[in-house]
Residue, then its C-alpha position, 0 to 999 in steps of 0.5 A: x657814246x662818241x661812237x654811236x653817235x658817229x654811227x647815227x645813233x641818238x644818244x641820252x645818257x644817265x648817270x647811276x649809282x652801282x646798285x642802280x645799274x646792277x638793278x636796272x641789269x636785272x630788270x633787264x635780263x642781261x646775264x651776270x656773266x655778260x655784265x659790262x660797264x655800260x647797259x643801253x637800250x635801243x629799240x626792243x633790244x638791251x645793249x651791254x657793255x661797249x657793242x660796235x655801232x655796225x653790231x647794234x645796226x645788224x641786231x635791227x636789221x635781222x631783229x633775232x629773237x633774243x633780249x640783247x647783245x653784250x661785250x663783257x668787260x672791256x675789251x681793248x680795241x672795241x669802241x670807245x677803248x682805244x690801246x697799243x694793243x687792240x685785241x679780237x674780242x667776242x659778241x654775245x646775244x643773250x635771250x630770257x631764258x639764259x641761253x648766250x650764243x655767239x653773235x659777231x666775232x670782232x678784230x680790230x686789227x683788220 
């Protein structure tokens, strides 16, 4: 959350029980293979999972035809997941129908 707030983003967090996220993750539309420890929304988009700020920013901007975006797991290296050895990692957009495409490739490296 650090992040996005660093980032300009007002955030208001909830806590929730397993069932209460993996519920609200349905409600959603967020694909069980994209599924992270985290869900969000911002505007009319879902956010799963530890997305970057500058990502989430774009997704507003260009305001594609899709439910959300997603970072399954949690990849060393992508905010909030600090490591000796970040890693690049992959960002999903996702839409109602299943479809899953490549949004942002990251690395944290350069």
């Amino acid at each position: 959350m650090g992040h996005l707030q660093a980032k300009g983003f007002k955030v208001d967090a909830f806590g929730a029980t397993n069932s209460q996220l993996n519920a609200a993750k349905d409600r959603y539309g967020v694909p069980p293979k994209l599924r992270a420890c985290h869900t969000g929304l911002v505007g009319d988009y879902v956010i799963e999972g530890h997305v970057p700020g500058e990502i989430i920013s774009r997704l507003l901007r260009e305001k594609p035809a899709v439910v959300g975006l997603a970072v399954p797991g949690m990849p060393i290296g992508s905010p909030g997941m600090p490591g000796p050895n970040p890693q690049p990692y992959t960002v999903y957009s996702f839409d109602r129908e299943g479809n899953v495409e490549v949004y942002a490739q990251i690395d944290p490296r350069e």
